[in-house]
C-alpha positions as a Markdown table, in Angstrom:
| # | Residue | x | y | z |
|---|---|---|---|---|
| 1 | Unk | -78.2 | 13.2 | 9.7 |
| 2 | Unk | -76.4 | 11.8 | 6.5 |
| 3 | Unk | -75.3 | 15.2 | 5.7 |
| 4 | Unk | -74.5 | 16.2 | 8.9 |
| 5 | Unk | -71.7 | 13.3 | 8.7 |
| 6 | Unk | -70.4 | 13.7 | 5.1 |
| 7 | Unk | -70.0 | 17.5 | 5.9 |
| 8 | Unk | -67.9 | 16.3 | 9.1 |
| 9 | Unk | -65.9 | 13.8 | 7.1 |
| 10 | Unk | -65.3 | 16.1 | 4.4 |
| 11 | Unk | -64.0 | 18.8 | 7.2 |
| 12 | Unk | -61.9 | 16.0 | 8.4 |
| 13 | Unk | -60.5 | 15.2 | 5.1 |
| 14 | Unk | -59.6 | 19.2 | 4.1 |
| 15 | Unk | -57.6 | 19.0 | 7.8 |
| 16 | Unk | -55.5 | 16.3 | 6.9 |
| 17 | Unk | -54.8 | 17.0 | 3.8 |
| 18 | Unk | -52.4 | 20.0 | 4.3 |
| 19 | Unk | -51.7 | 18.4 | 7.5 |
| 20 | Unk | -50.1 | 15.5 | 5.7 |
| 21 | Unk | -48.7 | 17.9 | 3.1 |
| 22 | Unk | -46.8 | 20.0 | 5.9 |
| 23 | Unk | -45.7 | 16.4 | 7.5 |
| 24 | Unk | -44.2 | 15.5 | 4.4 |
| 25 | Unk | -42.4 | 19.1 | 4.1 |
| 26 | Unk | -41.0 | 18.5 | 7.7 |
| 27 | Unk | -39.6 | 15.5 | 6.7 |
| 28 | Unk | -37.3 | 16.6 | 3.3 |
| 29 | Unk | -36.5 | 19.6 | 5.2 |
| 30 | Unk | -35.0 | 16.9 | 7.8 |
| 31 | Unk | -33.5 | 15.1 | 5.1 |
| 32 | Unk | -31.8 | 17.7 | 3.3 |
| 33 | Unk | -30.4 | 18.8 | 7.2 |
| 34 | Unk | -28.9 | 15.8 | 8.0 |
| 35 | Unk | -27.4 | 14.8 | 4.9 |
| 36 | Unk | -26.8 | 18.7 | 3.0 |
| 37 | Unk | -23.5 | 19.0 | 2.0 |
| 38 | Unk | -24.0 | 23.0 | 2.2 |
| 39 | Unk | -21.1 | 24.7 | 4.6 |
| 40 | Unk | -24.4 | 27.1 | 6.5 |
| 41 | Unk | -26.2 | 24.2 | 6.9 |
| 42 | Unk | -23.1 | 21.7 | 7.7 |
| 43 | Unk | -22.2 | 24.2 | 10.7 |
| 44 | Unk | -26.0 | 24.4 | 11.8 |
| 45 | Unk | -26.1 | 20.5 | 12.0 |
| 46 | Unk | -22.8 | 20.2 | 14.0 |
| 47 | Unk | -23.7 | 22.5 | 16.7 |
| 48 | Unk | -26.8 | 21.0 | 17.5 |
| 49 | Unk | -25.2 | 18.0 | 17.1 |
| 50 | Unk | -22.1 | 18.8 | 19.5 |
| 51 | Unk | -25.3 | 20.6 | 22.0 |
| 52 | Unk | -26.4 | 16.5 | 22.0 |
| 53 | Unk | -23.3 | 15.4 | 23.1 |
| 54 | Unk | -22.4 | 13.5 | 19.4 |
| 55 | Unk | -18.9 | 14.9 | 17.9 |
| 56 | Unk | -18.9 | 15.1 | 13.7 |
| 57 | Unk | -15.6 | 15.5 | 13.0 |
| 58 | Unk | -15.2 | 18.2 | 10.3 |
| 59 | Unk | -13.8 | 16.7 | 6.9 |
| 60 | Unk | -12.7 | 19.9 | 5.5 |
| 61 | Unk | -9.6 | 19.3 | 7.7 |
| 62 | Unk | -8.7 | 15.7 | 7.0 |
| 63 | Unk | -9.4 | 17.0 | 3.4 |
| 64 | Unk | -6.3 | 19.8 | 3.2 |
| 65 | Unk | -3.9 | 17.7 | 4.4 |
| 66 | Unk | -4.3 | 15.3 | 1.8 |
| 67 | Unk | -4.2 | 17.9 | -1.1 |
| 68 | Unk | -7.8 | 18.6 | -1.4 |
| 69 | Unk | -8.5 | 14.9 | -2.9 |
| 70 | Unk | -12.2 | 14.7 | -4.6 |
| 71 | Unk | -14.0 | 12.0 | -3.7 |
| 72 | Unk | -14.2 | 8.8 | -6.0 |
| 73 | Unk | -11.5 | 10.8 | -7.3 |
| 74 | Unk | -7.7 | 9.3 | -7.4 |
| 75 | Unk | -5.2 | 11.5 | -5.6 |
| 76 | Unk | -1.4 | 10.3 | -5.1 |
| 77 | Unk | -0.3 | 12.6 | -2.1 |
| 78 | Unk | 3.4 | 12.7 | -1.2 |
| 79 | Unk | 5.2 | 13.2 | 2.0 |
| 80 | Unk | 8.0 | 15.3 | 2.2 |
| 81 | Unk | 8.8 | 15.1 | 5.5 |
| 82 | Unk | 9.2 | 11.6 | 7.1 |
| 83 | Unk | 7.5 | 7.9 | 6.6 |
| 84 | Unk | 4.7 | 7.1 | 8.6 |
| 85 | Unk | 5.3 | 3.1 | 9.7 |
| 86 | Unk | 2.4 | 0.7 | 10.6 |
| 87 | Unk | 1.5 | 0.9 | 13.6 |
| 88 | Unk | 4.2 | -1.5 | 16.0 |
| 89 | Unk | 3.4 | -5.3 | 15.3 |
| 90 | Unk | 6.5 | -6.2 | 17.6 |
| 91 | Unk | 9.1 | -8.4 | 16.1 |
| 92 | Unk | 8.5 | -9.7 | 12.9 |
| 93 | Unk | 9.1 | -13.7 | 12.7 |
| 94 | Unk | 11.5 | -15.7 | 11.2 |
| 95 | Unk | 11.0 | -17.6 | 7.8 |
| 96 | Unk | 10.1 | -21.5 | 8.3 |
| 97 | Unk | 9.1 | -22.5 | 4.4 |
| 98 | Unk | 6.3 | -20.5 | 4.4 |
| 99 | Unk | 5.1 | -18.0 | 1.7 |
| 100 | Unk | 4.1 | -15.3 | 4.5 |
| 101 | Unk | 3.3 | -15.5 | 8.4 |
| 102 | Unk | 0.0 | -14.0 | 9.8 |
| 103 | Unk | 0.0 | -11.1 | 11.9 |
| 104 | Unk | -2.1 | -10.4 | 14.3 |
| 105 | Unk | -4.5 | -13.3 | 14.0 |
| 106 | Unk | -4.6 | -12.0 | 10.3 |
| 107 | Unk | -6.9 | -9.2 | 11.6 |
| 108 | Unk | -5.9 | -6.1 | 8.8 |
| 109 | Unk | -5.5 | -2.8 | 10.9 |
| 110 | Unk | -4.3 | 0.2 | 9.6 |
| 111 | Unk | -2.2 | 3.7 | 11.2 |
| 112 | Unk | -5.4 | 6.2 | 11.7 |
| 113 | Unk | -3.7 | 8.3 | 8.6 |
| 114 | Unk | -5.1 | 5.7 | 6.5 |
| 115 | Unk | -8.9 | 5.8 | 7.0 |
| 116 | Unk | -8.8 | 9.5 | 7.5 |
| 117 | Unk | -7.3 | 10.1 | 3.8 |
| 118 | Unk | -9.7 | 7.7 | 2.6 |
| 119 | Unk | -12.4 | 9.9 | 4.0 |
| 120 | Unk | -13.4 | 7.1 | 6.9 |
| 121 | Unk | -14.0 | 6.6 | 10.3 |
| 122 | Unk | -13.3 | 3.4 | 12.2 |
| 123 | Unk | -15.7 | 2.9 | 15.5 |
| 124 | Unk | -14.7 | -0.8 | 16.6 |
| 125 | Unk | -14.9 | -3.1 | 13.6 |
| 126 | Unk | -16.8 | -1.1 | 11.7 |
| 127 | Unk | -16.3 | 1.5 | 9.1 |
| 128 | Unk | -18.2 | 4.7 | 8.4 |
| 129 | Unk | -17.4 | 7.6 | 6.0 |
| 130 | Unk | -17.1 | 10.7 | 8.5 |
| 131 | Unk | -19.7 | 12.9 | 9.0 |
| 132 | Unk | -22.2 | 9.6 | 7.8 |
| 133 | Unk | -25.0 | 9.7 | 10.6 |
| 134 | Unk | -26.4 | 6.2 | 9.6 |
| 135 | Unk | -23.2 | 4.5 | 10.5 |
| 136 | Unk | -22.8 | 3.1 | 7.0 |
| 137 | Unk | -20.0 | 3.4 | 3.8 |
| 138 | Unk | -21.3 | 5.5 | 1.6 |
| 139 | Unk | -18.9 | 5.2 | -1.5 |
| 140 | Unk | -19.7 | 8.4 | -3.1 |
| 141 | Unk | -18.0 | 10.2 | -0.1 |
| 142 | Unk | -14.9 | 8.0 | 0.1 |
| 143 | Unk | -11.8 | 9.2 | -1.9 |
| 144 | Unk | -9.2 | 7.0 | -3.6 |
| 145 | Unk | -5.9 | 7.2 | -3.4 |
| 146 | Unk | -2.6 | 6.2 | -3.3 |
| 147 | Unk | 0.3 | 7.6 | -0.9 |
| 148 | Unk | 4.1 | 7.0 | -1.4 |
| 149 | Unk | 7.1 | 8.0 | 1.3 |
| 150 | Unk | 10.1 | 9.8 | 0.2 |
| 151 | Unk | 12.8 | 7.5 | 0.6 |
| 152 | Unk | 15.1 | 7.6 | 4.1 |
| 153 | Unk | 18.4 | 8.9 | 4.0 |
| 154 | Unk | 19.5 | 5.7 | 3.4 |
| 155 | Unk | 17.7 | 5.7 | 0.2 |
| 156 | Unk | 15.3 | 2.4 | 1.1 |
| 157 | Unk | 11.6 | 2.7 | -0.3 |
| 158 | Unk | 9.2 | 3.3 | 3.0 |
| 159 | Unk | 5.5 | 2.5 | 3.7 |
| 160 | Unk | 3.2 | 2.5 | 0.7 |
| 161 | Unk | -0.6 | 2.5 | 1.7 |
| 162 | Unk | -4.1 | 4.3 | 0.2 |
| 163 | Unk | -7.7 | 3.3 | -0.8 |
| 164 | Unk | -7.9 | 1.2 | -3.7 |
| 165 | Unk | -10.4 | 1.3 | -6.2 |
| 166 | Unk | -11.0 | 1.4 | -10.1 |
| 167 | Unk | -10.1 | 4.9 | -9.9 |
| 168 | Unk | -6.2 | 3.9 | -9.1 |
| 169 | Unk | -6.3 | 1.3 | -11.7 |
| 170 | Unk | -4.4 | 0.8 | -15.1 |
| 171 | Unk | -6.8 | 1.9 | -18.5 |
| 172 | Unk | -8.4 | -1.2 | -20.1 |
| 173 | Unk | -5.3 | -0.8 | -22.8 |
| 174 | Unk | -2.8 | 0.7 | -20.9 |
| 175 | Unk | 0.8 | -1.0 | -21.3 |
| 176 | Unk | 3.0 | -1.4 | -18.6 |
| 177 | Unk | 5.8 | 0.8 | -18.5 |
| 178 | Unk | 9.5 | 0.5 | -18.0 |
| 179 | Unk | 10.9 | 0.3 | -14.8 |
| 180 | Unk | 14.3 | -0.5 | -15.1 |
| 181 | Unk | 15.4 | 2.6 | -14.4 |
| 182 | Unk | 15.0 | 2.2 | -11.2 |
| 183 | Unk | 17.6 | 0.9 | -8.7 |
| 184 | Unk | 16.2 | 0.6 | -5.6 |
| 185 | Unk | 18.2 | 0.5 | -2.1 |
| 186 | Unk | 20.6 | -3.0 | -2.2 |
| 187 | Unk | 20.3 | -3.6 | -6.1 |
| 188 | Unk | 23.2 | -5.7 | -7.1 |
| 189 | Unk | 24.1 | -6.8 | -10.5 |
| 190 | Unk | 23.7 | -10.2 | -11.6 |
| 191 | Unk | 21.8 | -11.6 | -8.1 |
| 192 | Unk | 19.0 | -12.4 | -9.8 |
| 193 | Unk | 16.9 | -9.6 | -8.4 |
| 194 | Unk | 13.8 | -8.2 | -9.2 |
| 195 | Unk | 12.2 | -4.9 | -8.6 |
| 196 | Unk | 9.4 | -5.5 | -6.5 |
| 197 | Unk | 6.3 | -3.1 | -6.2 |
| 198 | Unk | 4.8 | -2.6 | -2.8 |
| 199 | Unk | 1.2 | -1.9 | -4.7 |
| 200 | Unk | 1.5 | -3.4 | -8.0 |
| 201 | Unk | 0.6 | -1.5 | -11.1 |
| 202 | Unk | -2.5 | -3.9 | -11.9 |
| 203 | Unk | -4.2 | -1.9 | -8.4 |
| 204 | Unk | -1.8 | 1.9 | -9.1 |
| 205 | Unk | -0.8 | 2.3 | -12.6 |
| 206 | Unk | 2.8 | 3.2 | -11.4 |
| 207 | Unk | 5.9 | 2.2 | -12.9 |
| 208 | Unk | 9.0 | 3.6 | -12.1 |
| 209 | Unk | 8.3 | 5.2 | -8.9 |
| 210 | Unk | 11.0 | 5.1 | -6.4 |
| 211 | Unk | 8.7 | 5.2 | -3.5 |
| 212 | Unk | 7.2 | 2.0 | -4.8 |
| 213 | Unk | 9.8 | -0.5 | -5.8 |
| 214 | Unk | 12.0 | -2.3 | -3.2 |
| 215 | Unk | 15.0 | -5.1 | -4.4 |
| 216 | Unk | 12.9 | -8.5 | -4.2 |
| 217 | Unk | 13.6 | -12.3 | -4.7 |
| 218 | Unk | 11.8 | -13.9 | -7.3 |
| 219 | Unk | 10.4 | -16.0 | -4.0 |
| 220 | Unk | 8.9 | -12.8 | -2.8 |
| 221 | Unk | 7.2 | -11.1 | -5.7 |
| 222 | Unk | 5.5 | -14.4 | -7.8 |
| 223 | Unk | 5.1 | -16.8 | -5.1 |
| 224 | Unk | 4.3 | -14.3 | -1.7 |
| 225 | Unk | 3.0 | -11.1 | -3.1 |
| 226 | Unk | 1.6 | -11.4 | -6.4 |
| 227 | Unk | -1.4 | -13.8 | -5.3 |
| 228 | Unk | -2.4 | -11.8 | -2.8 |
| 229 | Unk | -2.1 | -8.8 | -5.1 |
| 230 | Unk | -4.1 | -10.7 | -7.8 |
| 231 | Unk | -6.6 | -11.4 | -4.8 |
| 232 | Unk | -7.4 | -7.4 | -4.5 |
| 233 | Unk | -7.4 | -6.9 | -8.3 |
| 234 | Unk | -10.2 | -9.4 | -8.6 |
| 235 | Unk | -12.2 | -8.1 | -6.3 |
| 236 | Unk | -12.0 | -4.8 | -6.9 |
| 237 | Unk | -12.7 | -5.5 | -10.1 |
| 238 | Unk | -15.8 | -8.1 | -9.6 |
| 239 | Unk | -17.5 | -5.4 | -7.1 |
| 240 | Unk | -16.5 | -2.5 | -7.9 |
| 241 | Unk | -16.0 | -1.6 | -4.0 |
| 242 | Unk | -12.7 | -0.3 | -2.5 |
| 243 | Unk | -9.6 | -1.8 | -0.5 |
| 244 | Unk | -7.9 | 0.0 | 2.3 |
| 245 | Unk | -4.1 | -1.2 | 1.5 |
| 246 | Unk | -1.0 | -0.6 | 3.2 |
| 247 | Unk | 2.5 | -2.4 | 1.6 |
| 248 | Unk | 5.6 | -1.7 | 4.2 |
| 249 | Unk | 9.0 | -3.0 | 4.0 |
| 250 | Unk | 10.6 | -4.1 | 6.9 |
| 251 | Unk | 14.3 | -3.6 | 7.3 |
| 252 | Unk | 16.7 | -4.6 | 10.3 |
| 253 | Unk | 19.1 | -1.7 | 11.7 |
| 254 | Unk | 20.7 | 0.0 | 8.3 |
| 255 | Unk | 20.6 | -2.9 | 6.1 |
| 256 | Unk | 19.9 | -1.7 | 2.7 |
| 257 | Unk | 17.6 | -5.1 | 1.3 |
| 258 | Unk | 14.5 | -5.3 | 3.4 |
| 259 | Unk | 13.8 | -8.8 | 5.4 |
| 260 | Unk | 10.3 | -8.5 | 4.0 |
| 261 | Unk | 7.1 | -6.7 | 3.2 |
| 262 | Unk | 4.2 | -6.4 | 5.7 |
| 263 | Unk | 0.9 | -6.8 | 3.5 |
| 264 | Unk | -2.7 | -5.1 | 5.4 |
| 265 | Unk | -5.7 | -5.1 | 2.7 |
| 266 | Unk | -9.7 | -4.5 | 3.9 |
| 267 | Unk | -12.6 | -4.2 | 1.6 |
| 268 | Unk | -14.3 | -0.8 | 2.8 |
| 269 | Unk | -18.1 | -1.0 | 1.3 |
| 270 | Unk | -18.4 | -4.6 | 2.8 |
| 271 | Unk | -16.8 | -3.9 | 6.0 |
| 272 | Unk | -14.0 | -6.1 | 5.3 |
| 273 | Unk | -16.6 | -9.5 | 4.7 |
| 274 | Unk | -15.2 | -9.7 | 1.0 |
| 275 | Unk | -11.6 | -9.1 | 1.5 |
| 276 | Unk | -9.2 | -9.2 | 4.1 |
| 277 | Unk | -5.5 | -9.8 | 5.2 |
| 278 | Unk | -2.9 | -9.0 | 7.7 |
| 279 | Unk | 0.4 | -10.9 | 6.7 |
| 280 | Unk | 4.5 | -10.5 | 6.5 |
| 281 | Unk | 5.8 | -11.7 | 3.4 |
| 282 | Unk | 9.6 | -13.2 | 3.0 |
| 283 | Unk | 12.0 | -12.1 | 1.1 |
| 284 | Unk | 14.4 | -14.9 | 0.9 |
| 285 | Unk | 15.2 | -17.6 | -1.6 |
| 286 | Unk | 15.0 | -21.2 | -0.6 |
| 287 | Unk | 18.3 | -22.8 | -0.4 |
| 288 | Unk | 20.1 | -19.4 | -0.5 |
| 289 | Unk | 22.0 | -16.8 | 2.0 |
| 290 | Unk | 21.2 | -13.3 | 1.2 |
| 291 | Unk | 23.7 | -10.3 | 2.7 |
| 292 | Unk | 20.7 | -7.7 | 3.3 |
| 293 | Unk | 24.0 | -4.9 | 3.5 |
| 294 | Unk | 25.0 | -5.7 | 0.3 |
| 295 | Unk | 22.5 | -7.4 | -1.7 |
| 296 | Unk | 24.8 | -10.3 | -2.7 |
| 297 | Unk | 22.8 | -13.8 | -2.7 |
| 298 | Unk | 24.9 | -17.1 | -2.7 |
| 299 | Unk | 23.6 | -20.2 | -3.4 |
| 300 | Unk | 24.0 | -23.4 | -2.0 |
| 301 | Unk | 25.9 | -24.7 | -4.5 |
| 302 | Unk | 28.4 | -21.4 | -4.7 |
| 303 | Unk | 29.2 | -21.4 | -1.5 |
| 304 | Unk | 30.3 | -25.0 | -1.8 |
| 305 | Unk | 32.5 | -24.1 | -4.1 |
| 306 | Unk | 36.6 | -24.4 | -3.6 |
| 307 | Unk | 38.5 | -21.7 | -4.0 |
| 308 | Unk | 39.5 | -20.9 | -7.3 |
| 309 | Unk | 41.1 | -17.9 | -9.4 |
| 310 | Unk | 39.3 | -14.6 | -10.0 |
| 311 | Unk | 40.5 | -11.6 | -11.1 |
| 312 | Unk | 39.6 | -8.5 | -9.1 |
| 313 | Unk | 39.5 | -4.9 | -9.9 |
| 314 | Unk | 40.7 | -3.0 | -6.9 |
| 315 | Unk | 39.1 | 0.1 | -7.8 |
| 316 | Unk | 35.4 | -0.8 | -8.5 |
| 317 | Unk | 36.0 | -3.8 | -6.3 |
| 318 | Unk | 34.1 | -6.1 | -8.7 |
| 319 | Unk | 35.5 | -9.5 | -9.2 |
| 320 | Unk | 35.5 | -11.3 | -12.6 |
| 321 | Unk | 36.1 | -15.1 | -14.2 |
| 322 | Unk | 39.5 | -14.8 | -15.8 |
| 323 | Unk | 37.6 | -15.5 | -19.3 |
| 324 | Unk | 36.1 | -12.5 | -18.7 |
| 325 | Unk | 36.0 | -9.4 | -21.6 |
| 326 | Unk | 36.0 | -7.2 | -18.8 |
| 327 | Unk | 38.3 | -8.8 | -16.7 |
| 328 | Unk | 41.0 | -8.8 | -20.2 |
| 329 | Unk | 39.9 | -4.9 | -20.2 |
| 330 | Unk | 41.0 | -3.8 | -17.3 |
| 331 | Unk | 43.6 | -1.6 | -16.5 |
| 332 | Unk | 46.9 | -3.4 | -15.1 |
| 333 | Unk | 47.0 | -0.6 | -12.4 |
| 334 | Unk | 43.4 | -2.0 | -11.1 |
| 335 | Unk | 44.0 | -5.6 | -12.0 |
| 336 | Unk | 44.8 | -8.2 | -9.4 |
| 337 | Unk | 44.3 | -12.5 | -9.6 |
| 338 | Unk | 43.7 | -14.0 | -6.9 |
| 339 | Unk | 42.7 | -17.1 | -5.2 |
| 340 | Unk | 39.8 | -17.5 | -3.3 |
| 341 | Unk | 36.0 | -18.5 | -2.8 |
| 342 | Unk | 33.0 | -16.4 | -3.8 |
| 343 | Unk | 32.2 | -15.8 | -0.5 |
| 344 | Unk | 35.3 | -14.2 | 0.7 |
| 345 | Unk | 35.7 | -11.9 | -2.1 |
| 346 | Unk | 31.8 | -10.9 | -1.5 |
| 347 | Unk | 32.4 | -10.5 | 2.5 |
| 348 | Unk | 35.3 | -8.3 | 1.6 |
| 349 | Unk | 33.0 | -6.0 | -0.1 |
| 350 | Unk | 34.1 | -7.2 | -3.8 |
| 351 | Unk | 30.7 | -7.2 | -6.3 |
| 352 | Unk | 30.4 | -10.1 | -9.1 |
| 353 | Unk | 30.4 | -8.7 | -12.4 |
| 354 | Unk | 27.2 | -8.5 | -13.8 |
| 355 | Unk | 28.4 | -9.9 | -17.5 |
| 356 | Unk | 30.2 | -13.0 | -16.4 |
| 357 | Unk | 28.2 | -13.4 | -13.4 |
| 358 | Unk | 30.7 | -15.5 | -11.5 |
């Protein structure tokens, strides 16, 4: 009886054996079919998956028009046909003394360009990279990258936006480079104006890219921008995740020095539980009138001021202090004194020069 028993177990035992062996087989084979990266075996698993009414959208697609980026590889695509502006917020509002204004209930949402570059799918409040059947980020399928506008024919710096990562970022002991070079839409000598990126080089490396530097206020770049833009650096740097980031500035009609920047961040990996932002920064100074045509700022006290003599050059039409080298320079043909305030010379189109600074 005994042996009858161990001979059944043992029979048992020698079934399950390759039965567990061919379960295990079944389950890799599964495995590598939903997650095989293969083109054969790609198509097979998208047909049966369109026969079961689920849609995988195909990557290889979203994947040309970006340039064929490489994932967790940084790409810096160009358009070179027309901007692509956030998607419509309605009117912006007006500055009351504060740094920035939330938009949206500060809920960050992005045009669908954005995720699809970045190799992302957005199902609610919830991102997944596309093709992912678990419905999760995996970061080895997401592809950084940066994305700058050709300027309008206007020549004002559009929409900025991309996937920020350690991929975009400056080298450990890479220098900043020059950007003075760079005059963007509005500059004016001696307005105390700064060039302003819309992703700053500590999250793109760039420097003196037209497509990324607008004419900015002190105001706007150190006290709006820059800790939000310090906000991104750090995490990117403490997690080593990734930031969908979109930097647009907003201009009124053809007015060549935009009214501000609209700032959207979103940690990716984290779903956005780490960072997250949705805000319109001002570009104004305090206690100053700016002429977004022109890019001439007056202060309070300057436009105070009586009217006093300047000396004009009617062919540059830049105005000087009397004292000035250039104004001693100038040809008698051009040269005209006359008296006035700073702001009538500057609202008849007449530029301060940018040595004496008057």
């Amino acid at each position: 009886m005994h042996n009858s028993e161990s001979k059944k177990n043992k029979a048992e035992k020698s079934r399950r054996g390759p039965a567990l062996a061919l379960l295990l087989v079944l389950l890799i084979a599964a495995a590598f079919f939903l997650m095989s990266d293969i083109s054969f075996v790609k198509s097979a698993r998208d047909s049966l998956m369109g026969r079961l009414g689920y849609v995988s959208e195909d990557t290889s697609t979203a994947e040309s028009e970006t340039e064929e980026p490489v994932a967790s590889e940084s790409v810096k695509p160009k358009n070179e046909e027309e901007a692509t502006p956030s998607e419509a917020v309605g009117e912006y509002p007006e500055y009351t003394g504060e740094y920035y204004a939330e938009i949206n209930g500060n809920v960050p949402d992005f045009p669908e360009k954005v995720y699809k570059m970045a190799g992302l799918e957005k199902s609610g409040d919830k991102l997944t990279t596309q093709g992912n059947l678990f419905g999760t980020v995996d970061s080895n399928k997401l592809t950084a990258y940066e994305f700058y506008n050709d300027l309008d024919k206007l020549g004002r710096t559009q929409v900025a936006f991309g996937c920020l990562g350690r991929e975009t970022m400056p080298e450990e002991n890479e220098d900043r480079g020059d950007i003075s070079s760079v005059h963007p839409s509005g500059w004016a000598k001696a307005q105390s104006w700064e060039r302003c990126h819309l992703i700053a080089w500590s999250l793109s490396a760039e420097n003196a890219n037209p497509g990324n530097l607008i004419t900015g206020t002190h105001y706007l770049n150190y006290d709006s921008m820059r800790p939000l833009e310090e906000e991104t650096m750090h995490y990117i740097y403490n997690t080593g995740n990734h930031v969908l980031y979109l930097s647009e500035p907003i201009y009124k009609g053809d007015e060549l020095v935009a009214r501000g920047v609209h700032m959207v961040a979103r940690s990716v990996e984290d779903n956005g539980a780490g960072l997250s932002f949705n805000v319109y920064c001002f570009n104004v100074t305090p206690g100053a009138e700016i002429d977004y045509n022109t890019g001439i700022v007056t202060t309070g006290e300057q436009a105070a001021q009586d009217a006093r003599l300047y000396v004009i050059n009617k062919r540059s039409k830049v105005f000087h202090y009397p004292s000035c080298d250039g104004a001693k320079e100038m040809s008698e043909h051009n040269r005209e004194e006359v008296t006035a305030t700073r702001k009538e010379l500057t609202s008849q189109g007449y530029t301060p020069c940018g040595s004496c600074e008057p």
